[in-house]
C-alpha positions in Angstrom: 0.0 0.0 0.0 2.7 2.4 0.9 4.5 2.4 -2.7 1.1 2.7 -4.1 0.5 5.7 -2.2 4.7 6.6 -3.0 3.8 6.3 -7.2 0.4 8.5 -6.9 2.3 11.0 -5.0 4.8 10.8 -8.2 2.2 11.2 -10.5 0.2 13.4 -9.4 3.4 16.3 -9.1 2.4 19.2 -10.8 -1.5 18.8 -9.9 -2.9 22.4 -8.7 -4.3 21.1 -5.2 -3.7 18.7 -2.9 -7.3 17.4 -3.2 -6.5 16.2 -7.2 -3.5 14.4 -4.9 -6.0 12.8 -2.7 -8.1 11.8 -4.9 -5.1 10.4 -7.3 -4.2 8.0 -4.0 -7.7 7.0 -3.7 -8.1 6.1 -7.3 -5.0 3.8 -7.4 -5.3 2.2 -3.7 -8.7 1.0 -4.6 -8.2 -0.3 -7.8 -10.4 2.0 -9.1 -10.9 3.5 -12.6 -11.6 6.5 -14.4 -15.0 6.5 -16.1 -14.0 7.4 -20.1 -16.2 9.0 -22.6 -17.1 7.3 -26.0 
């Protein structure tokens, strides 16, 4: 869990607020996907 949590934080550098972090963490710890348009 904690290099998942390490990674987001790496991603998500250079996001405007820490909420888009938060929310970046929350997205890859559970597994969880973006919903896409088609």
């Amino acid at each position: 869990l904690n290099n998942k949590i390490k990674t987001a934080f790496k991603r998500s550098y250079g996001l405007k607020t820490e909420m888009y972090r938060d929310t970046m963490i929350f997205l890859m710890a559970g597994k969880l996907s973006l919903p896409t348009r088609c």
